[in-house]
C-alpha positions in Angstrom: -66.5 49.4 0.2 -64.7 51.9 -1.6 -67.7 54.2 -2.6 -68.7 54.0 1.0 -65.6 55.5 2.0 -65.7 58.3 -0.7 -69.3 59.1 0.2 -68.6 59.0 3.7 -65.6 61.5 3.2 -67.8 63.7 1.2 -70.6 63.7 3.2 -68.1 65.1 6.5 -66.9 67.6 4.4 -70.1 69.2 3.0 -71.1 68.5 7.0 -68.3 71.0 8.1 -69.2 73.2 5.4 -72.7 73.9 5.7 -72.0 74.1 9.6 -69.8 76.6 10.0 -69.5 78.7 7.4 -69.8 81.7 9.2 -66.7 80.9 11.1 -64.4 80.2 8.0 -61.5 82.2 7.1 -59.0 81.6 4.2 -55.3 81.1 5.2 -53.1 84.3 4.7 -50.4 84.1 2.7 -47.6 84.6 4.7 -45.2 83.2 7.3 -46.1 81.4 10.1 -44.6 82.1 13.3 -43.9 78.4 14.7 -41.7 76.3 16.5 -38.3 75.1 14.9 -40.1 76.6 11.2 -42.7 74.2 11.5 -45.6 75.4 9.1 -48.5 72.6 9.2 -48.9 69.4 11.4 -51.1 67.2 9.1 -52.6 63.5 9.7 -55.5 61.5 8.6 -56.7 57.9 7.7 -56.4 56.5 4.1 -57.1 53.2 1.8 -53.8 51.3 1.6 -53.3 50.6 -1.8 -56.0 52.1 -3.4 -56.4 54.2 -6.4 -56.3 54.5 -10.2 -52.8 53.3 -10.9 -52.2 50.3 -8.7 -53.9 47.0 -8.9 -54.9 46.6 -5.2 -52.6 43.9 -3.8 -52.5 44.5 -0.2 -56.0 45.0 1.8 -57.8 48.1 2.3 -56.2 49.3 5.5 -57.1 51.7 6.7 -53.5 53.3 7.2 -52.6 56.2 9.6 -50.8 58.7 7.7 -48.4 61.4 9.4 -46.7 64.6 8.1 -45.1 67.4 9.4 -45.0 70.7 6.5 -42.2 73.6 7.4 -41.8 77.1 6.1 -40.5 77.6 2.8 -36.3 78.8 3.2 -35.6 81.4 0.7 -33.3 79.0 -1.5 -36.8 77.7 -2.6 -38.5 81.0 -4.1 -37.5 81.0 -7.3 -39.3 77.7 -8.3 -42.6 79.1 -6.4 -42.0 78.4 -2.7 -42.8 75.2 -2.3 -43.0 73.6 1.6 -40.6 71.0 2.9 -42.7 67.8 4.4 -41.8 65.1 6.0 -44.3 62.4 6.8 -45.2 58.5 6.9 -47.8 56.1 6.1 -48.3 53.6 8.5 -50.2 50.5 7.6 -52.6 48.7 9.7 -52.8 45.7 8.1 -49.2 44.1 7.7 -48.6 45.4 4.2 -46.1 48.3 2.9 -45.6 51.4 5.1 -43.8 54.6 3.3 -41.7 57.0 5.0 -41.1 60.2 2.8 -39.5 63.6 2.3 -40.3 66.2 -0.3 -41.7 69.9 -1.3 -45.1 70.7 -1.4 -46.8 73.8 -3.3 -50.0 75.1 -1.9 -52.6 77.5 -4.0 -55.1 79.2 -2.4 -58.2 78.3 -5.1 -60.9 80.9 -3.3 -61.3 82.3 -0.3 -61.7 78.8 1.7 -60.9 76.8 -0.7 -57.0 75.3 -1.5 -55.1 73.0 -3.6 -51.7 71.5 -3.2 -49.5 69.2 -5.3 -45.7 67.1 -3.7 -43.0 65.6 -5.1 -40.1 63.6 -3.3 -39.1 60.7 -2.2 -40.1 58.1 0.2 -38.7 54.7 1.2 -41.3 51.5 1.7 -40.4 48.6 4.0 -42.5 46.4 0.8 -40.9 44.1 -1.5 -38.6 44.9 -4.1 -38.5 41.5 -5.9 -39.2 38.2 -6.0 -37.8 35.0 -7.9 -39.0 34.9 -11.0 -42.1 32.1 -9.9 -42.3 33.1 -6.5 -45.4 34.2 -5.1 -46.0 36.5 -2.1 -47.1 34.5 1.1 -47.2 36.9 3.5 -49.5 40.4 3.9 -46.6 42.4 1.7 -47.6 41.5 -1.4 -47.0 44.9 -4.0 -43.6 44.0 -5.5 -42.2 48.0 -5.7 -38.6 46.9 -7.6 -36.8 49.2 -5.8 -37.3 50.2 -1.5 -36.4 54.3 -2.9 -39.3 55.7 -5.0 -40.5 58.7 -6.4 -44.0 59.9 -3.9 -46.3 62.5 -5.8 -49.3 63.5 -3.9 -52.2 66.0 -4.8 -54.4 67.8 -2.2 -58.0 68.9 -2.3 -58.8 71.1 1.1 -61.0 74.0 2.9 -60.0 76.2 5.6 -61.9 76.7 8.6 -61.5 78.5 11.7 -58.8 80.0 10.4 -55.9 77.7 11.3 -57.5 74.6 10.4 -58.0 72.0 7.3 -59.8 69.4 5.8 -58.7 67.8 2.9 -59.3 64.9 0.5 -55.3 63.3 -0.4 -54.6 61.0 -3.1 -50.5 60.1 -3.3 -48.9 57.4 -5.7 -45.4 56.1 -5.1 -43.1 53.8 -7.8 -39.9 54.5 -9.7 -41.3 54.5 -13.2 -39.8 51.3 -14.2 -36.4 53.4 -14.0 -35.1 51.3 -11.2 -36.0 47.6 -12.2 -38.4 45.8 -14.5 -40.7 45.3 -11.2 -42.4 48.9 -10.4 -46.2 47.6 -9.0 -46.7 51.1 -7.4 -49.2 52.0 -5.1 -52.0 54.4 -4.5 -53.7 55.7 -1.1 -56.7 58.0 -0.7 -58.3 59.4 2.3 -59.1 62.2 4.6 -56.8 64.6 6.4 -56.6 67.5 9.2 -54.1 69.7 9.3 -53.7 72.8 12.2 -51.5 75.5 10.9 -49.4 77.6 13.4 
């Protein structure tokens, strides 16, 4: 089921590719003019806890994920700019959902083309930790050691009519065993739009 869902993913995005690619138009870089700083309003569906790094614990979702993306303040320009976010992962199927905050640092690869990499932290309503023995009953089952972990996402996305994106997301969340001997971690992948103002 998982190839079918990074075929089908492909497959939409050569789709919007091929069919307008008259009409595409790469981001400027330069300040949007939006309400209350807002930059991007991103969401999209992705695998629950699925990826290269986790061991696939809680059902395929699919999850709703949410994020909001605000200018960069000028505190933040001498590390590169990067983006405030703000954004959750809702679960459809009972397991862990993840609210986070972070920065986000976007490159503009080609014309139409974009990559973007985020770091911060997010807080899961998952299991820390079980007794040593104890199994997980219910549809939580990812034991995260710790409710505060470290989110890292990286982005793969084209522009197209001039405000709006496509984009393949994977994101990973744990502590790195810094928190407790329990750190599962889990992975999501899937498909987003964003509209940038």
């Amino acid at each position: 089921m998982i190839k079918k869902l990074y075929i089908y993913l492909t497959a939409i995005i050569i789709t919007i590719i091929t069919v307008f690619p008259n009409e595409t138009k790469a981001f400027e870089d330069k300040t949007a003019k939006s309400f209350m700083s807002l930059y991007e309003v991103k969401q999209g569906v992705l695998a629950h806890d699925r990826g290269w790094f986790g061991r696939n614990r809680e059902g395929f979702g699919p999850d709703y994920n949410f994020e909001l993306m605000f200018n960069s303040p000028n505190f933040l320009r001498k590390i590169g700019a990067p983006k405030p976010i703000l954004g959750l992962t809702q679960t459809s199927t009972g397991g862990s959902s993840l609210y986070y905050g972070g920065i986000t640092w976007d490159w503009n690869m080609s014309e139409n083309w974009f990559l973007t990499g985020s770091t911060g932290i997010a807080y899961t309503n998952g299991l820390t930790k079980l007794p040593k023995g104890q199994v997980p009953t219910g549809d939580k089952k990812v034991q995260f050691g710790s409710q505060w972990l470290h989110r890292g996402a990286i982005e793969l996305g084209w522009n197209f009519y001039g405000n709006d994106t496509i984009s393949l997301m994977f994101s990973h969340v744990s502590h790195g065993s810094m928190l407790d001997d329990k750190n599962h971690g889990m992975d999501e992948f899937g498909i987003r739009y964003g509209y940038r103002f």
